[in-house]
Backbone as CSV, one residue per row, in Angstrom:
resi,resn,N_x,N_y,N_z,CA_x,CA_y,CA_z,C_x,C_y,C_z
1,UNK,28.989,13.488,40.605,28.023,14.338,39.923,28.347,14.467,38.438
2,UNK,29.590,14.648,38.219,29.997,14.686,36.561,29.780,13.343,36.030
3,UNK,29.880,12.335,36.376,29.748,10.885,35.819,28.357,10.919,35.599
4,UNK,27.289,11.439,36.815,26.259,11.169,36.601,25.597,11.845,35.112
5,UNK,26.217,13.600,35.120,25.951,14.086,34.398,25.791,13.744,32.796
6,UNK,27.701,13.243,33.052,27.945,12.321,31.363,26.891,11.435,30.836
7,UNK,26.820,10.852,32.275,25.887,9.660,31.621,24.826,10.405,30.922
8,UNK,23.811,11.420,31.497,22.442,11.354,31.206,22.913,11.875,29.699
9,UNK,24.015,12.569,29.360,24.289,13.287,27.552,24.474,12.028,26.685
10,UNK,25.471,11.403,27.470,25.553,9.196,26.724,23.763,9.090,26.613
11,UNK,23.233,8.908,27.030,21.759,8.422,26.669,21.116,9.257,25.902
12,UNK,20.842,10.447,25.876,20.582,11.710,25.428,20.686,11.467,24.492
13,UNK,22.011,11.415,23.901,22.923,11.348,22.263,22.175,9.853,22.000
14,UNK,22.494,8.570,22.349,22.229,7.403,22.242,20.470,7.430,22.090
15,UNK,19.471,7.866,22.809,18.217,8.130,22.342,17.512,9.195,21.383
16,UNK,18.654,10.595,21.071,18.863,10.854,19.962,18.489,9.684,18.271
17,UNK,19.991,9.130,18.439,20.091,8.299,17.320,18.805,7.782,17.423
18,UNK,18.801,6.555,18.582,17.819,5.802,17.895,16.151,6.472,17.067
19,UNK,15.714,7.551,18.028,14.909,8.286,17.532,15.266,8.893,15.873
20,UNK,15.865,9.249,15.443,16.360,9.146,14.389,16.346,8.081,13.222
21,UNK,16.844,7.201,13.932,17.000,5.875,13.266,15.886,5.077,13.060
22,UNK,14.483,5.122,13.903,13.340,4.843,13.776,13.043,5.416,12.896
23,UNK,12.916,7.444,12.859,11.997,8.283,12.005,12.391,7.425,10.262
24,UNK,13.716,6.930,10.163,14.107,6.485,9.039,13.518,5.490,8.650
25,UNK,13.211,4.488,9.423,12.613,3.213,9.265,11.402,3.543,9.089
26,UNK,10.645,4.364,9.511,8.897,4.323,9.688,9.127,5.281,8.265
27,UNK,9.814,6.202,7.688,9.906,6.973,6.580,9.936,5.601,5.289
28,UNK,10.934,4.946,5.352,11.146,3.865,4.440,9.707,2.898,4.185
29,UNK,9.443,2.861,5.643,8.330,1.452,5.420,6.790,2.241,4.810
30,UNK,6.838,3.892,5.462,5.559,4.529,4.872,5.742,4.428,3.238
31,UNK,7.209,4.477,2.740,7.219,4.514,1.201,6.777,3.133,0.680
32,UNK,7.203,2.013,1.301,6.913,0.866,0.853,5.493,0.816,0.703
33,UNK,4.505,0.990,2.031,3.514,0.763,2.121,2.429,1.885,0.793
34,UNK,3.280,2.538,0.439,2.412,3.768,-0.389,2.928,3.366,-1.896
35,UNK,3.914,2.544,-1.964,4.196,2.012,-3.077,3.111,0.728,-3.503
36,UNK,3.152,-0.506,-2.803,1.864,-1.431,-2.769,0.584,-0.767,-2.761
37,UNK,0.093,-0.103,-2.294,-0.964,0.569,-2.592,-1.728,1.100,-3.724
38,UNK,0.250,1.633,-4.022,-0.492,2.608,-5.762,-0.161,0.872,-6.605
39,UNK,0.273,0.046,-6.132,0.098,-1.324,-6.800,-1.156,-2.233,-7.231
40,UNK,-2.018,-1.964,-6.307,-3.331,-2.577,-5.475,-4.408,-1.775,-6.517
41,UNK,-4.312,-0.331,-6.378,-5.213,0.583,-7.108,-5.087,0.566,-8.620
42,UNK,-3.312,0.185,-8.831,-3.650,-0.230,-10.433,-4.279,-1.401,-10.713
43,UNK,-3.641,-2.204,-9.991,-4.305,-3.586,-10.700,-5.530,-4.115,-10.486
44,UNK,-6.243,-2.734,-9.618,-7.637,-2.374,-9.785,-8.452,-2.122,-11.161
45,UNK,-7.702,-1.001,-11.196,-8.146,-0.209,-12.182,-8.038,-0.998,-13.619
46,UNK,-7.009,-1.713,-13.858,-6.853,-2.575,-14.677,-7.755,-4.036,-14.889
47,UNK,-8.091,-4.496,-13.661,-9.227,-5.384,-13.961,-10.548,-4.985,-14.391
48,UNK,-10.485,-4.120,-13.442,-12.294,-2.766,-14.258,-11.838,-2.409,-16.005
49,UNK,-10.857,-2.463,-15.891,-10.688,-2.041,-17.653,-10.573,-3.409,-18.592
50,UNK,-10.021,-4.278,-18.125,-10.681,-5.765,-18.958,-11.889,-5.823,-18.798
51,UNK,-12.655,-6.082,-17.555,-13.914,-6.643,-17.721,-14.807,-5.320,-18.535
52,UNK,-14.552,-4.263,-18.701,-15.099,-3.125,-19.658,-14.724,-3.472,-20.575
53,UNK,-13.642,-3.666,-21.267,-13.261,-4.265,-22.518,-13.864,-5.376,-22.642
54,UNK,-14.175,-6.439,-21.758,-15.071,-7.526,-22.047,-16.417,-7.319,-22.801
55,UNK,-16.759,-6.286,-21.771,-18.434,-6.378,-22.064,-18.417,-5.567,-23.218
56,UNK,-17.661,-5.002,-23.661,-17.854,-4.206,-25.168,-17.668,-5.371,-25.964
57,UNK,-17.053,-6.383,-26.046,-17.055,-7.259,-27.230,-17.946,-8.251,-26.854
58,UNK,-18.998,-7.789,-25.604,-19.916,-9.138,-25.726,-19.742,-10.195,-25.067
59,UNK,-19.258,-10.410,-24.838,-18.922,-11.207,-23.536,-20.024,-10.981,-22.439
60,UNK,-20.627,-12.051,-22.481,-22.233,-12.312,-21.225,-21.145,-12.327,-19.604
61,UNK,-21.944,-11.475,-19.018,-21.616,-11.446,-17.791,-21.266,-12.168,-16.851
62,UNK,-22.019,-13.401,-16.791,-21.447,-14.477,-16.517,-20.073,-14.436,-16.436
63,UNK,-19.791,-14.730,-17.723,-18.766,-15.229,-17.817,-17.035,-13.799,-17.463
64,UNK,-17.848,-12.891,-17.569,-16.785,-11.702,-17.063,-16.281,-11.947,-15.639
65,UNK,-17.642,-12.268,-14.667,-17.879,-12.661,-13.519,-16.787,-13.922,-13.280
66,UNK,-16.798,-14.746,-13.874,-15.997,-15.912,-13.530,-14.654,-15.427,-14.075
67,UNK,-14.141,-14.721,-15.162,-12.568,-14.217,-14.878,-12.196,-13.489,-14.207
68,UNK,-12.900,-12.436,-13.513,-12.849,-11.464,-13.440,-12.987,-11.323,-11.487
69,UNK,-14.032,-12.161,-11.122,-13.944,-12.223,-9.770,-14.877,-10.843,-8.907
70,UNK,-15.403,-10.313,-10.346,-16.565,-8.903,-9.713,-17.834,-9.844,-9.949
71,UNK,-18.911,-9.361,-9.417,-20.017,-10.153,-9.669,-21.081,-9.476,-10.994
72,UNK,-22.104,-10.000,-10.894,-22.834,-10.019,-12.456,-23.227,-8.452,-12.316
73,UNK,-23.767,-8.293,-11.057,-24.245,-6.888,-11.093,-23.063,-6.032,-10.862
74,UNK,-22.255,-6.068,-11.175,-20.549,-5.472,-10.703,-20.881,-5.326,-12.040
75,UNK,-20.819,-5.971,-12.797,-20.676,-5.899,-14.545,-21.698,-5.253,-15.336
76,UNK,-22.745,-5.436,-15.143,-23.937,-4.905,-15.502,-23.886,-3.268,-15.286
77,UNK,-23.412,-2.896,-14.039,-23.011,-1.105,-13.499,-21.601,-0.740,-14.062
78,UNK,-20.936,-1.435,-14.800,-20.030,-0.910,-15.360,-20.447,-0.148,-16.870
């Protein structure tokens, strides 16, 4: 009965950790994943701000469209 007992505190403790040791991993990878993100949204925001800077100096849509990878009416609503 005591062996049995030990055991179930050995697993207990041992599924402890790992539970633990996951919350760490899924904590780490949520930062990663929220880091690329705010990556994604800049270099959003940064292409909307060239092709705005485009079309202020004139630059025909077209051609914003072909660096830029938004389409004509993407440019035109900016």
């Amino acid at each position: 009965m005591i062996e049995l007992f030990a055991k179930g505190v050995d697993n207990m403790i041992f599924t402890q950790f790992n539970i633990d040791e996951a919350r760490e991993v899924w904590k780490e990878e949520a930062h990663e994943v929220g880091i690329e993100e705010g990556r994604k949204v800049g270099r959003e925001e940064e292409r909307q701000k060239n092709a705005k800077a485009m079309k202020i100096k004139g630059i025909d849509a077209a051609t914003i469209s072909e660096i830029t990878g938004y389409s004509v009416d993407d440019i035109l609503r900016l």
